[in-house]
C-alpha positions, -999 to 999 in steps of 0.1 A, spaced: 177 596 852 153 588 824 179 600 796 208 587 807 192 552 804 174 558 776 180 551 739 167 580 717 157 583 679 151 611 661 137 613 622 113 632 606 85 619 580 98 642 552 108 675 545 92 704 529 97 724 497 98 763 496 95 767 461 129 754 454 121 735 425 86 750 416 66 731 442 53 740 477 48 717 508 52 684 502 44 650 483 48 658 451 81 655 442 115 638 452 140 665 460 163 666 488 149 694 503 118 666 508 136 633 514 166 642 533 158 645 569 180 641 600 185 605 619 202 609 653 207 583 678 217 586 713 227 553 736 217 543 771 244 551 793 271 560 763 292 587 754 294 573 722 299 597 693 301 590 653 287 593 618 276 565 598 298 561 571 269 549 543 233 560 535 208 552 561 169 550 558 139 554 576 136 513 568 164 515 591 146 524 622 129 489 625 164 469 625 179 499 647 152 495 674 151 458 672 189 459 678 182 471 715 155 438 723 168 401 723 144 402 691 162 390 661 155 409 628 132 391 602 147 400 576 178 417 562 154 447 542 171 472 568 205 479 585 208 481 625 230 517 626 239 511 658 264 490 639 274 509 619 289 540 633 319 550 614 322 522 596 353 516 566 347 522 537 355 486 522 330 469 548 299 493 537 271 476 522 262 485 486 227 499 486 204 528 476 186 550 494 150 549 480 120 571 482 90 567 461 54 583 462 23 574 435 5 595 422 -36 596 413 -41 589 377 -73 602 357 -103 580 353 -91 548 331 -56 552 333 -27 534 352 -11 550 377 20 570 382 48 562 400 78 582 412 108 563 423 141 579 435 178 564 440 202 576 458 242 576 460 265 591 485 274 613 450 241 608 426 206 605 427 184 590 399 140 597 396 125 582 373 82 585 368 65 559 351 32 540 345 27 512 366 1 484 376 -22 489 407 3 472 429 32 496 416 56 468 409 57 467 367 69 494 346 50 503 319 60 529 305 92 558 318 71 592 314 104 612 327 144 604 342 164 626 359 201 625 371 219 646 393 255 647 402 250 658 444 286 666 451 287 695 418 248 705 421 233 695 455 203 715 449 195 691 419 194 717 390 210 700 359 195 675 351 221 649 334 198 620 325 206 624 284 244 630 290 253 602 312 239 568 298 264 542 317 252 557 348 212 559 336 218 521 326 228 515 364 202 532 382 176 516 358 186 482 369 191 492 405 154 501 398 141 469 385 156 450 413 141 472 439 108 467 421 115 428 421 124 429 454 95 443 464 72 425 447 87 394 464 89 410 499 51 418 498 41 381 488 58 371 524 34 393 541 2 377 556 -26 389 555 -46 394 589 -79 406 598 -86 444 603 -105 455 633 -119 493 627 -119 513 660 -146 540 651 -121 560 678 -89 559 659 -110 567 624 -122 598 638 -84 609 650 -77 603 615 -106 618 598 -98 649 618 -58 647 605 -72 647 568 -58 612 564 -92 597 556 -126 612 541 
């Protein structure tokens, strides 16, 4: 009787890339065939079927688990799906779907982010130079645009032909970035307690050296 009273998640970390964009395994680039993984939900005791109607996140998970406890969400950073399903179109929040990853820069110089945003219809990467905490923009090394419903496997590249919508996602970029800066100055810090057990598991993983 476990699963009929049981309310089930399933996501993935991230995909992984095959080559289809000259890159194998992943972390190392922003493609859909990295950052767009399944989300299913199943309720307790429901035969309750749908499709969100708007993009969804893995931030999402947090609110969505929360949404089963009498534990009120702290903050309104995710979305609980659970009310969401099938949603009209009119009452959808407006948001992005956002990935990033950062990469190591050489000795002396700042480091490399890669943020993506993502539409139901486009999604915008840009890479730039950033400060240690990842929340500046120093300096946009590359942009790219892609129009998903004509070229879902993110080919053409439309940054340089499409400047109102480059103009959009750059300012949907420097909110995010503001937002986040803001979000992490809410966040106490406590004290760290290292279990010699655990840093061994991850040692083993390759997380840690």
């Amino acid at each position: 009787g476990l699963y009929d009273t049981s309310f089930i998640l399933l996501t993935a970390d991230h995909g992984e890339a095959f080559y289809e964009h000259k890159n194998w395994q992943h972390g190392w680039t922003l493609y859909d065939e990295i950052v767009h993984i399944p989300m299913i939900l199943k309720w307790p005791k429901s035969k309750q079927q749908g499709r969100v109607a708007t993009l969804v996140s893995q931030t999402d998970v947090f609110a969505t688990l929360l949404g089963q406890t009498p534990v009120s969400l702290p903050h309104a950073r995710s979305f609980d799906l659970t009310q969401n399903v099938e949603m009209r179109s009119q009452n959808r929040p407006r948001r992005y779907a956002i990935s990033e990853f950062t990469s190591n820069p050489p000795p002396g110089e700042p480091p490399v982010k890669h943020v993506s945003l993502r539409t139901n219809s486009n999604k915008y990467v840009a890479s730039f130079q950033t400060d240690t905490d990842g929340f500046s923009i120093y300096d946009i090394i590359t942009e790219e645009l892609y129009d998903l419903h004509n070229d879902p496997l993110e080919i053409q590249n439309l940054a340089t032909s499409s400047e109102a919508k480059l103009l959009s996602f750059r300012k949907g970029l420097a909110a995010y970035l503001e937002g986040a800066r803001t979000f992490k100055s809410w966040q106490d810090g406590g004290l760290v307690l290292e279990d010699e057990a655990i840093i061994k598991r991850l040692k083993a993983l390759g997380y840690m050296q």
